[in-house]
C-alpha positions as a printed NumPy array, in Angstrom:
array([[-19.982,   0.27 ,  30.912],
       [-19.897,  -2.358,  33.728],
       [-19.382,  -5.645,  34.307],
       [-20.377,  -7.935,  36.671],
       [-19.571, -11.233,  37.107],
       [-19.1  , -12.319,  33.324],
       [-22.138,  -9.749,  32.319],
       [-20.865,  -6.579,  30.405],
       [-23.863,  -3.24 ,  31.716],
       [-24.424,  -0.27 ,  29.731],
       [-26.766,   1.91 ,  31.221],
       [-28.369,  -0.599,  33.172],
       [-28.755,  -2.576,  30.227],
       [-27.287,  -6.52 ,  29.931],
       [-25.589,  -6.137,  26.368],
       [-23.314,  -9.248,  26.506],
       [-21.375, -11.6  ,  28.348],
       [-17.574, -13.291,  28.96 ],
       [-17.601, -16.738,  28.091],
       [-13.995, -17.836,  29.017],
       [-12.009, -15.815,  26.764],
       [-14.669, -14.755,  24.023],
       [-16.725, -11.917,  23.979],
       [-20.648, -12.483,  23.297],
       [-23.58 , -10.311,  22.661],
       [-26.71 , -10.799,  24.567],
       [-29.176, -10.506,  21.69 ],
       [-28.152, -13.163,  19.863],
       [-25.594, -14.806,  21.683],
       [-22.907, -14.039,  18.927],
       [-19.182, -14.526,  19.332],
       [-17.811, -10.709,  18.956],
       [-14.523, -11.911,  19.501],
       [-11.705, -13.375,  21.943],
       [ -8.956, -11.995,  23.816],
       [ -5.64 , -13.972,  25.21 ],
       [ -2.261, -12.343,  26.723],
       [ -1.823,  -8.95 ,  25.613],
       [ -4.198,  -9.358,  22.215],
       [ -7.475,  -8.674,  21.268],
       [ -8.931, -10.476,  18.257],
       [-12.065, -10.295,  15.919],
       [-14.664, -12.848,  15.583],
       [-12.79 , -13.761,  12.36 ],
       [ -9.339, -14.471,  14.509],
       [ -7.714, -11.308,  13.35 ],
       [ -5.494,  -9.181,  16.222],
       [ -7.466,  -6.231,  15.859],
       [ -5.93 ,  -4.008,  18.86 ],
       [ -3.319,  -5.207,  21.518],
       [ -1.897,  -3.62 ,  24.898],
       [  1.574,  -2.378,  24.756],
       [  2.958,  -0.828,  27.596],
       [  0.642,   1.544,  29.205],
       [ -1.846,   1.744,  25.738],
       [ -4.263,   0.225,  24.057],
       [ -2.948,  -0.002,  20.453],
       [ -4.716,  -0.771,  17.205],
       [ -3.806,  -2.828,  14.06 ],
       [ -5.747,  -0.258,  12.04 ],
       [ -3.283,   2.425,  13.241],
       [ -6.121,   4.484,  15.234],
       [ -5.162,   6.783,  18.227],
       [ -4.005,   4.886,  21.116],
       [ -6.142,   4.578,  24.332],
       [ -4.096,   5.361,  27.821],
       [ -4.94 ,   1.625,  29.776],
       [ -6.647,   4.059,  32.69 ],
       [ -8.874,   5.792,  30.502],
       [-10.06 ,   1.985,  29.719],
       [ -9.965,   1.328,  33.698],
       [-11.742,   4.807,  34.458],
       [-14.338,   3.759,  31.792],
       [-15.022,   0.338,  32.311],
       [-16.19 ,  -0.31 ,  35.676],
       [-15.859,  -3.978,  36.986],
       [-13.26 ,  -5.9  ,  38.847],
       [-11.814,  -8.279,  36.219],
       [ -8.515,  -8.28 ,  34.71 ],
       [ -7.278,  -4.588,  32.191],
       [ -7.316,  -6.919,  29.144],
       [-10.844,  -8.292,  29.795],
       [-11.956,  -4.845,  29.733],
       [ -9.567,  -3.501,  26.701],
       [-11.504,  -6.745,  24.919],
       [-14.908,  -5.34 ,  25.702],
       [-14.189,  -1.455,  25.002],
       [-13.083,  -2.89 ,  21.448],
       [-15.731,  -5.528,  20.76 ],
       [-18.985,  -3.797,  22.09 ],
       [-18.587,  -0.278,  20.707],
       [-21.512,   0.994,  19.018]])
């Protein structure tokens, strides 16, 4: 994935956007979620995954994520927890 801007690429493909600190989907402009400080939250408001030291945790108790394999996969210069939000919001 890229982004660009506020516009989140996949394969050359506009998916979704930042809109200050939410997440949206191109299609149908629908909030995915938000992200502020270190946490990452649903479209309902619920922390869904956070970054804690050099990871990106989840609530759910999945396998943490190393914060440069998010940086190494997510190609863009924004800020680490812009692109934690979108590797957890716009998974398939």
């Amino acid at each position: 994935m890229k982004i660009f801007e506020n516009k989140i690429w996949r394969n050359g493909e506009k998916i979704g956007w930042i809109d200050g600190d939410h997440i949206r989907t191109e299609l149908d402009n629908r909030k995915l979620g938000y992200f502020e400080n270190n946490f990452i939250y649903n479209e309902l408001g619920h922390k869904v995954a956070y970054i804690y030291e050099n990871e990106l945790k989840f609530e759910n108790g999945g396998a943490a994520i190393s914060l440069e394999s998010i940086n190494e996969e997510i190609e863009g210069a924004v800020p680490l927890l812009e692109k934690c939000a979108v590797h957890v919001l716009m998974q398939d």
